[in-house]
C-alpha positions in Angstrom: 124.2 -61.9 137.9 123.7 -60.4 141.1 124.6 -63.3 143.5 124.0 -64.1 147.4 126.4 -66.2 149.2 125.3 -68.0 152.2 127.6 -69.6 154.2 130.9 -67.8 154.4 133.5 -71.2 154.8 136.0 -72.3 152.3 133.7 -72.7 149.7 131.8 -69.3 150.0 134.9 -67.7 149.9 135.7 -69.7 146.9 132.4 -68.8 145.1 133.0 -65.2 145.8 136.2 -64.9 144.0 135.1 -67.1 141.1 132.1 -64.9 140.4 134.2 -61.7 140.7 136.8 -63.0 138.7 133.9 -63.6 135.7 132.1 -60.1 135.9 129.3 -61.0 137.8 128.1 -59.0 141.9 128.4 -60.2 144.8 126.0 -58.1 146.6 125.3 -59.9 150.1 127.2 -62.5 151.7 125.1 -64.0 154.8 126.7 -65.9 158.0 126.2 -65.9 161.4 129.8 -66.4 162.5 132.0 -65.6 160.2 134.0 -62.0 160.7 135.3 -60.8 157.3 134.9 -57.9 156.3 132.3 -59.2 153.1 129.9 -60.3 155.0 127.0 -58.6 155.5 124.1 -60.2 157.5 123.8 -63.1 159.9 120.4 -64.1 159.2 118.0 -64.7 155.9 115.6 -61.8 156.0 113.0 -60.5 152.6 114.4 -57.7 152.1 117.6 -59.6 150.8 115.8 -60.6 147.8 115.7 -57.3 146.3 119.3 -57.3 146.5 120.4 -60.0 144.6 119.4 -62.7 141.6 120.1 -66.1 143.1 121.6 -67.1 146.1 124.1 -70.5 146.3 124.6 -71.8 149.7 127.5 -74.0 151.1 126.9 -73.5 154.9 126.6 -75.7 157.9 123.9 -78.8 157.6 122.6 -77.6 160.7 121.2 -74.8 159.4 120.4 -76.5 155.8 116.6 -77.1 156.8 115.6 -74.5 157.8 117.1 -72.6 155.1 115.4 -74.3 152.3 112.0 -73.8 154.6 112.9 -70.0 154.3 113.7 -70.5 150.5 110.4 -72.4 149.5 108.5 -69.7 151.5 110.5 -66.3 150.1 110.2 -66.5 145.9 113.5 -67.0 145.2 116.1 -68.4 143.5 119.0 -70.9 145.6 122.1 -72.7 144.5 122.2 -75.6 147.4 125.1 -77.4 148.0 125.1 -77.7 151.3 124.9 -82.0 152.1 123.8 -83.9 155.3 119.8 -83.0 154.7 118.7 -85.8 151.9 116.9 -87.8 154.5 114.2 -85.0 155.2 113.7 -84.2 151.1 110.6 -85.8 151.1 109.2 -82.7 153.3 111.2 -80.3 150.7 109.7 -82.0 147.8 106.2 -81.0 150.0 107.3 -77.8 150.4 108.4 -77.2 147.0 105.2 -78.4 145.8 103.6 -75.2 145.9 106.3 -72.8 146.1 107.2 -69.8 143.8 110.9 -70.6 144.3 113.5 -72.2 141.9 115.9 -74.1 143.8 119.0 -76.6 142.4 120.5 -79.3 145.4 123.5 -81.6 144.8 126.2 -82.6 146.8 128.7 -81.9 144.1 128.4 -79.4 141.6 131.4 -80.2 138.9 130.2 -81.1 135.8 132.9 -83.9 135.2 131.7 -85.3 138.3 127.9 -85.0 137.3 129.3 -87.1 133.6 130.9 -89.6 135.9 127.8 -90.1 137.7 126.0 -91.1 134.6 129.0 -93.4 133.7 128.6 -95.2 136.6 124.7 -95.0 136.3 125.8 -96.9 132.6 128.4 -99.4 134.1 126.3 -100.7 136.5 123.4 -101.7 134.2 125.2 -103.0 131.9 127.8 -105.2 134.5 124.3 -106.5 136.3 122.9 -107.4 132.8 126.1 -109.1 132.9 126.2 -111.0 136.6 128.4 -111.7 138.9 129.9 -108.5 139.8 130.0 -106.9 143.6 130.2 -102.7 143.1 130.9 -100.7 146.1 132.6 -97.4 146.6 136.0 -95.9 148.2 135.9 -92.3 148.4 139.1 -90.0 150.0 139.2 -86.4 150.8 141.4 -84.4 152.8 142.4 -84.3 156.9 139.9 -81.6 157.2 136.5 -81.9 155.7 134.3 -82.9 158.3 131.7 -85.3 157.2 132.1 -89.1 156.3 131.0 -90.4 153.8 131.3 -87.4 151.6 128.3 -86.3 150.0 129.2 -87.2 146.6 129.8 -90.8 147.6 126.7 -91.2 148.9 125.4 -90.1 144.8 127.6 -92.6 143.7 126.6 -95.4 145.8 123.0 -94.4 144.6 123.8 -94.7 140.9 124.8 -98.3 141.9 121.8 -99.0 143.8 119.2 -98.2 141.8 120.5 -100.0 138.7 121.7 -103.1 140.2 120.3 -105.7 142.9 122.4 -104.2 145.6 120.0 -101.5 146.9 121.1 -101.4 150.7 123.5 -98.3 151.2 126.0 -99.1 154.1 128.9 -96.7 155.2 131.8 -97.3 157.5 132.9 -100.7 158.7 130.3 -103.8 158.1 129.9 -105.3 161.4 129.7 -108.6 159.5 129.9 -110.4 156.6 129.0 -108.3 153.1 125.3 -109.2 152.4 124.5 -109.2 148.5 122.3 -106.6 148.5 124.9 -104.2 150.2 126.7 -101.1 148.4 129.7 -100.6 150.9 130.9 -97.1 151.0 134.5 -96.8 152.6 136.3 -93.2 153.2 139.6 -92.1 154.0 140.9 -88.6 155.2 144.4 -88.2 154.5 146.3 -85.4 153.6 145.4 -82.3 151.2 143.2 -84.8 148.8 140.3 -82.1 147.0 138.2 -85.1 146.5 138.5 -88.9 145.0 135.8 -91.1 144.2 136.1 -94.6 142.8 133.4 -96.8 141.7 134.8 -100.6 141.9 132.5 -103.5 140.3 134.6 -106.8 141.1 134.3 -110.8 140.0 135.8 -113.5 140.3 137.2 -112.8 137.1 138.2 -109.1 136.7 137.7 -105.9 138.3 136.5 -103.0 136.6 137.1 -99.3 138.4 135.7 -95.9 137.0 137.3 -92.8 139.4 137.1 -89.0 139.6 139.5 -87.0 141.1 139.3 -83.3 141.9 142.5 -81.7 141.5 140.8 -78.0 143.1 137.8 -77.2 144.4 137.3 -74.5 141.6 135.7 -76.7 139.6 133.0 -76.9 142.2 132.5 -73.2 142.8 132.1 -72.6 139.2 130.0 -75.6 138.6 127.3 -74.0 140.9 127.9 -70.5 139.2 127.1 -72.4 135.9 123.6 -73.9 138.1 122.8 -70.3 138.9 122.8 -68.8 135.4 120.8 -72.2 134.3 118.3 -71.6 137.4 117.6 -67.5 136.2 115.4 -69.4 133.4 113.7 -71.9 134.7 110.1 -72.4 136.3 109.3 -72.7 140.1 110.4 -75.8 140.8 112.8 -78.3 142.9 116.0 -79.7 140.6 119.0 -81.6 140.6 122.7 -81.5 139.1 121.2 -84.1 136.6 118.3 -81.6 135.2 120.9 -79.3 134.3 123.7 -81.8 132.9 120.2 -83.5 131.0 119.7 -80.4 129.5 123.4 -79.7 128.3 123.6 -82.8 126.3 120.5 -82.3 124.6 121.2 -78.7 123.9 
């Protein structure tokens, strides 16, 4: 494949190894800020898209919308991981609508996080058939990242939600007393940490805990090089981490 990187961070440079390092081009690498010597444009323009196959994106969530504007108007195919832009994806499901692009969002893009998604998904039916469990979520990454809660927590505490009673999302401390209807997402930055997520489901008789840990971040860059390949053959269309992982276990 011929692949555009936009957003030229940790993860972009990441992404740009992994792909070289499994045979496939990097022909464009777009930021406005960065100043290695790979990049080279600031802006999304057209007259990229004859240069390349797909493009994945990890840049800044300030930019995100505006972005996947430019991607549902340009036919084209994009690898989004960039997070902190779920609130608007009504308008990008509107967008999307009509568009001639293929695009893939998710906040994470390993695959054994994408299974432990649907485990939790699993556990949490079956432990609210059951009763009397509370589930909420403790998530840890490293000193640096910048956002809290990560992305991925937010996906996990969604699983939760929308196969149990507790359907109300809150993050960071509870300014009072747990309501039953409440997934609590806590996070800690400490130290080097690539990523931990725990789901906890807790009663008054045991306490059940399902957790993913990311030992590198590799397994993120080439999760979104595996979305890319899977995106060259699908319609226009928007999709999730889940349509691709759906499609592997069917396969």
């Amino acid at each position: 494949m011929r692949i555009g990187i936009v957003g030229y961070g940790k993860m972009g440079h990441l992404v740009r190894n992994i792909a070289l390092g499994e045979g496939h081009e990097v022909t464009l690498v777009v930021d406005p800020l960065a100043h290695d010597a790979e990049v080279t444009d600031r802006v999304l323009e057209g007259r990229l898209l004859t240069r390349c196959d797909v493009l994945i994106e990890f840049s800044s969530p300030h930019a995100i919308m505006e972005h996947l504007r430019w991607y549902a108007a340009h036919p084209c195919r994009a690898v989004v991981g960039t997070t902190g832009w779920y609130d608007n994806l009504p308008e990008v499901e509107k967008l999307m609508a009509h568009s001639l692009s293929s695009i893939i969002y998710s906040g994470n893009y390993s695959l054994g996080v994408a299974v432990f998604l649907r485990l939790v998904r699993q556990a949490s039916r079956l432990l609210d058939s059951v009763g009397g469990y509370d589930a909420g979520v403790l998530e840890m990454h490293h000193r640096g990242k910048a956002d809290a809660p990560s992305g991925t927590a937010l996906m996990v505490a969604g699983e939760i939600a929308t196969s149990t009673g507790q359907t109300r999302i809150v993050t960071g401390n509870l300014p009072s007393q747990r309501r039953q209807d409440e997934v609590q997402v806590a996070s800690l930055r400490v130290g080097s940490l690539a990523g931990t997520h725990t789901a906890i489901f807790d009663s008054e008789a045991d306490t059940i805990e399902l957790t993913h840990r990311a030992r590198t971040r590799g397994g993120f860059a080439k999760g979104a090089l595996l979305a890319a390949g899977w995106l060259m053959d699908q319609k226009p269309g928007l999709y999730t981490i889940d349509d691709l992982v759906g499609r592997l276990l069917t396969d």
